[in-house]
C-alpha positions as YAML, in Angstrom:
chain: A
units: angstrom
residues:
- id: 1
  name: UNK
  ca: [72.99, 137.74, 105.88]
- id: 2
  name: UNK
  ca: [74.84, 134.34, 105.63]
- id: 3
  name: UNK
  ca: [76.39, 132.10, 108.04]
- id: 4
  name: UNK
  ca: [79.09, 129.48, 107.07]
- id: 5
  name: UNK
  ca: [81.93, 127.30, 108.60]
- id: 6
  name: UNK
  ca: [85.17, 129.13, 109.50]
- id: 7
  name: UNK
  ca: [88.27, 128.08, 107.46]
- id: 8
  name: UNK
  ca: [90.49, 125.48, 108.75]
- id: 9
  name: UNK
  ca: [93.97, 126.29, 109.64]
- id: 10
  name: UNK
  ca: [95.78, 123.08, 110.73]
- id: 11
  name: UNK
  ca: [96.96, 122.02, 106.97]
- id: 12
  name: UNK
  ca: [97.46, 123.44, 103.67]
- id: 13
  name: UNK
  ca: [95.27, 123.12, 100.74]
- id: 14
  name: UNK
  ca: [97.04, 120.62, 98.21]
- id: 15
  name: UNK
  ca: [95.38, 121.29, 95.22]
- id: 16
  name: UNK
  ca: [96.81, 119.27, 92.56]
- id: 17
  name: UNK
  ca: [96.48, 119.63, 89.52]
- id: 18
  name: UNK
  ca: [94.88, 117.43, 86.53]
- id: 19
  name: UNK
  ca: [95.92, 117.26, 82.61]
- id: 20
  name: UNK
  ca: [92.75, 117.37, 80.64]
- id: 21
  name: UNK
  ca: [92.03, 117.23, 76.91]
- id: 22
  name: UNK
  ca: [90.21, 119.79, 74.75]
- id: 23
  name: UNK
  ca: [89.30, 118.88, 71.59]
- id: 24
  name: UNK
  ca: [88.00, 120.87, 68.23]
- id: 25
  name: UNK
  ca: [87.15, 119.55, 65.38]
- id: 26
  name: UNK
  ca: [88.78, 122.66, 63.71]
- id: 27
  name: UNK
  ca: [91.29, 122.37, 66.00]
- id: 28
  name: UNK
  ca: [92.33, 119.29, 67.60]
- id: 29
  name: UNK
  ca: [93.07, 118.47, 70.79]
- id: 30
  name: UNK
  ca: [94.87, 120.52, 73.37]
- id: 31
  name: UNK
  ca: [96.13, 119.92, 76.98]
- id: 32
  name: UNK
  ca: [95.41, 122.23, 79.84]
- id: 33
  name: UNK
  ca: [96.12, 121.97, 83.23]
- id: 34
  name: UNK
  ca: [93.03, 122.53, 85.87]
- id: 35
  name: UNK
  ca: [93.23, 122.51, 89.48]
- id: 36
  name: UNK
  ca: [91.51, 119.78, 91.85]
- id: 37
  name: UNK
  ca: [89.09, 120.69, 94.93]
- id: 38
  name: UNK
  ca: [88.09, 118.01, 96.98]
- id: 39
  name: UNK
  ca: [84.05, 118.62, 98.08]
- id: 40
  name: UNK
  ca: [83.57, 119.76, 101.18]
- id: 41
  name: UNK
  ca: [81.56, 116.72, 102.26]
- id: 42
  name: UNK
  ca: [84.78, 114.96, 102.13]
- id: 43
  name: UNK
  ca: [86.63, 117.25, 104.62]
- id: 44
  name: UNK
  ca: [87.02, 117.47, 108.48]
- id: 45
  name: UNK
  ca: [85.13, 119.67, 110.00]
- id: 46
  name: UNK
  ca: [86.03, 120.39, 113.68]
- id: 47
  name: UNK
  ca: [85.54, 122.82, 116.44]
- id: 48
  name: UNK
  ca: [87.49, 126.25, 115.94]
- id: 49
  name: UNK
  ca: [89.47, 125.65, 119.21]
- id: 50
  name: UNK
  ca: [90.76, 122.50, 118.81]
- id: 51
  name: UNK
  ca: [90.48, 118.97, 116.65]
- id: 52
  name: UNK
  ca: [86.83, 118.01, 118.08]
- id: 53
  name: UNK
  ca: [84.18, 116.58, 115.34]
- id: 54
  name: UNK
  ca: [81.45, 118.96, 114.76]
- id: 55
  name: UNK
  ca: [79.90, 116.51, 112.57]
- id: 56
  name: UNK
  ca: [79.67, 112.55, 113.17]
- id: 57
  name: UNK
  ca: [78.39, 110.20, 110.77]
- id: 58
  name: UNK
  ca: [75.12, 111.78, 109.90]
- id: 59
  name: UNK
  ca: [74.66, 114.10, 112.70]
- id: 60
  name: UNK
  ca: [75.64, 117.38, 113.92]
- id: 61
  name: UNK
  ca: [76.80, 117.38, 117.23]
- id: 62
  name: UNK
  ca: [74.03, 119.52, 119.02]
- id: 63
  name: UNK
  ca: [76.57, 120.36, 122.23]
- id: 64
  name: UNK
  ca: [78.25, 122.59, 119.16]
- id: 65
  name: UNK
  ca: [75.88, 122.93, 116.39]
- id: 66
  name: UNK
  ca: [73.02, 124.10, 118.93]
- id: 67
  name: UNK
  ca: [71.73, 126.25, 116.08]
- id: 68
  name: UNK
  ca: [73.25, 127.58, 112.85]
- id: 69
  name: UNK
  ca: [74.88, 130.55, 113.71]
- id: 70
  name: UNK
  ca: [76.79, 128.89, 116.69]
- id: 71
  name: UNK
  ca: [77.82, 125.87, 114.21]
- id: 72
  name: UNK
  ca: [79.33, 128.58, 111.88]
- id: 73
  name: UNK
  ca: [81.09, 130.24, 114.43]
- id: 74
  name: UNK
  ca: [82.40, 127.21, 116.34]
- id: 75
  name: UNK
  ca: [83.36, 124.78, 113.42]
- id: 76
  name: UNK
  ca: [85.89, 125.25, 111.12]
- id: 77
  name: UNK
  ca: [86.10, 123.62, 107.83]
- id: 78
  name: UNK
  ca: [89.85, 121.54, 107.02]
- id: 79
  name: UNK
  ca: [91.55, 121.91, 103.63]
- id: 80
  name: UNK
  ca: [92.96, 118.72, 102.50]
- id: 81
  name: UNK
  ca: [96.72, 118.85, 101.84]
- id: 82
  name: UNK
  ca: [98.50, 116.92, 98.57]
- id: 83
  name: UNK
  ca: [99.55, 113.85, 100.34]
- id: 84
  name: UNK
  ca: [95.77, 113.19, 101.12]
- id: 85
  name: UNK
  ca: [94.38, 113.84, 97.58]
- id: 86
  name: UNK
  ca: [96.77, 110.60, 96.51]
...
């Protein structure tokens, strides 16, 4: 059994992506694209029903969060879309 934060849905994940270099000795160096993710400590995370903090500074907000099932249930985790990742 698990218990995690429901998915936001009030943007759109902007997942950019990033050139990065491989490099062989055989082979030299090649470029391949990879996709960003931004951690989730770095996201909003708000009540399900509406644009309420369920976290503030270092706290939970206990009126929410009272235990970990309810925080999963009533908080919802925000993707960050591409204009926020510049």
């Amino acid at each position: 059994l698990c218990a995690a934060q429901q998915a936001g849905s009030l943007k759109t994940e902007g997942n950019p992506t990033m050139a990065l270099k491989q490099c062989t000795k055989a082979e030299g160096c090649t470029t391949k694209e990879h996709k960003l993710v931004l951690d989730a400590n770095w996201r909003w995370i708000h009540t399900t029903d509406g644009y309420k903090n369920c976290y503030t500074g270092n706290t939970w907000d206990s009126s929410i969060c009272s235990d970990p099932d309810a925080c999963a249930q009533g908080c919802a985790l925000e993707a960050v879309d591409a204009a926020q990742y510049e």
